[in-house]
C-alpha positions, 0 to 999 in steps of 0.5 A: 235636559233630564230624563227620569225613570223611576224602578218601583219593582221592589222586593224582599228576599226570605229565605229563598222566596219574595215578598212585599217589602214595607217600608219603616224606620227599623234597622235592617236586622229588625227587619230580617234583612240579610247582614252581611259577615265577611270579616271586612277590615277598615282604615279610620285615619284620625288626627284625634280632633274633635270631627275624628271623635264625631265619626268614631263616637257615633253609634249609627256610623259604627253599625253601618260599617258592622252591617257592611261587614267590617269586623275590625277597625285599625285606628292611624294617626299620623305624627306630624313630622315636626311634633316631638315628644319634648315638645314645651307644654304639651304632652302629646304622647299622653293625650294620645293614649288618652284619645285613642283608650277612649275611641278603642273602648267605643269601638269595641262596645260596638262589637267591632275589634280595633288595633291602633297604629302611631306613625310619623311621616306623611299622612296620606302615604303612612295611611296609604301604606297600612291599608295595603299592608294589613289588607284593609277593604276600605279607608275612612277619613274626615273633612269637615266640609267646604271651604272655598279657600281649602279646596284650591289647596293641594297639601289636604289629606283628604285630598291627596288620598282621593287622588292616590287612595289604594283602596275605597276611600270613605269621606265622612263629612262632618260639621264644621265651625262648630266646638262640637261636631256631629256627622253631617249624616251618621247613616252612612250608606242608607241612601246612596247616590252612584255616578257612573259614565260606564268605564271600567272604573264605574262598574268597579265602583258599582260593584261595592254594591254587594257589600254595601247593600246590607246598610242600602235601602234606596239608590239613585243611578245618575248618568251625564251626558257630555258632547264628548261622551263616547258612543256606546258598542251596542245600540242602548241608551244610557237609560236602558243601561241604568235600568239594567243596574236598577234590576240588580239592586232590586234583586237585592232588596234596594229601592232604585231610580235612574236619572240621566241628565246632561251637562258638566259630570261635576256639576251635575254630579252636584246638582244630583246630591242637592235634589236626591239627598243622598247619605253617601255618593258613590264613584269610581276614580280615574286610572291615571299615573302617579304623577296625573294624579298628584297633579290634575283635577278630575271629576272624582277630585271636585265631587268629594271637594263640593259634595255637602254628605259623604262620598265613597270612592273607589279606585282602580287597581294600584298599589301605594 
């Protein structure tokens, strides 16, 4: 069983007064809209494919991170262990500094400043550990999307940073089966769908809204019902608590829905992204020890395995 309640109260903020909002196909520094400038530093992990060179060459991908307020990319990638130098026939070392040449001058004429990082070991702890030390915001990473066989698999990048990522871990989907791979959608957050089950870690990710909100122009609050889902210490409903969440966003400009909905969280999750088609679905991460979160699924883990468009994770507190 569904119920939907739709929050059409949307307003524009200009300096200090409101205003109707119109809706058009320009950016939100055409319209005035508030950009965001808080000196925000990103992880981009990338292997210096073709779905990596898809997510850094894309123009709109860029701007969305410009407009949330990042202000500088730091480019990892990671050596395998087994590649070397004097590997016969290949010149890895070269294509290197040719791929990762490029990816700074599309970076920088975007206007964001880009350090590169070459490292061996494992990817996601290398990755994991740079984001903590240069202080990132946010990790960005590629899949290039579902397939059965993969996900059953535990040794994916992607997958091991969503179960142990220590900072909120961006999957940028990307076409597959394809020479030449585009992002699936290059306006990141335009759109964003948040799945919450009011834990602590849920508002944790409803939080990113205050960043996110420059690059946001609709949100759908999506919450799942489950016979186990614990009771609430007052007396609202989880309608009445998601029109609480939509009232925020609309004093930050943002077009929000709420839809709560019963079933399996994953699945429903799921089912939410096909009927609203969000740009990114946004979650929180269940708070689980190192050794849990090596080894078990959890609702977080199947989203960004299943989700057709980007998911936006954010974790608890931790370190790497």
């Amino acid at each position: 069983m569904i119920a939907k309640v739709a929050v059409t109260t949307v307003v524009s903020i200009h300096d200090g007064g409101f205003a109707d909002r119109s809706f058009d196909d320009r950016t939100n520094s055409d319209r005035g809209w508030p950009v965001a400038s808080m000196g925000m530093k990103a992880v981009y992990a990338t292997d210096l494919s073709a779905a990596s060179e898809a997510a850094i060459e894309t123009d709109t991908c860029l701007e969305c991170l410009d407009r949330i307020g990042v202000d500088t990319l730091h480019l990892v990638t990671v050596v395998p262990a087994n590649v070397h130098a004097g590997t016969p026939g290949i010149d890895h070392e070269k294509r290197r500094r040719r791929a990762l040449r490029r990816y700074r001058e599309t970076i920088e004429a975007a206007g964001l400043e880009v350090e590169s990082h070459v490292v061996r070991g494992t990817p996601h702890r290398r990755i994991n550990g740079i984001a903590e030390t240069v202080g990132a915001d946010l990790t960005i990473v590629g899949s290039r999307g579902k397939r059965t066989l993969e996900n059953r698999l535990i040794g994916s990048t992607t997958r091991n940073l969503a179960r142990t990522t220590v900072v909120p871990l961006l999957v940028n989907r990307i076409e597959r089966e394809t020479d030449d791979p585009e992002l699936i959608e290059g306006q990141l957050f335009r759109r964003v769908l948040y799945a919450t089950d009011f834990s602590e870690n849920a508002e944790r990710a409803f939080e990113a809204f205050s960043y996110l909100r420059h690059a946001t122009r609709e949100a759908t609050l999506v919450h799942v019902e489950t016979p186990n889902s614990p009771q609430p210490a007052s007396d609202e409903v989880p309608g009445d608590r998601l029109a609480e969440l939509a009232t925020r966003l609309e004093s930050w400009d943002v077009d929000a829905t709420v839809d709560v909905r019963g079933g399996d969280p994953a699945e429903e999750i799921i089912t939410a992204e096909a009927e609203y088609e969000p740009t990114t679905t946004l979650l929180g991460s269940r708070g689980q020890s190192r050794l849990r979160r090596l080894l078990l699924g959890s609702v977080s883990e199947s989203v960004v395995a299943n989700a057709r468009g980007n998911v936006f994770l954010v974790p608890p507190n931790r370190t790497a």
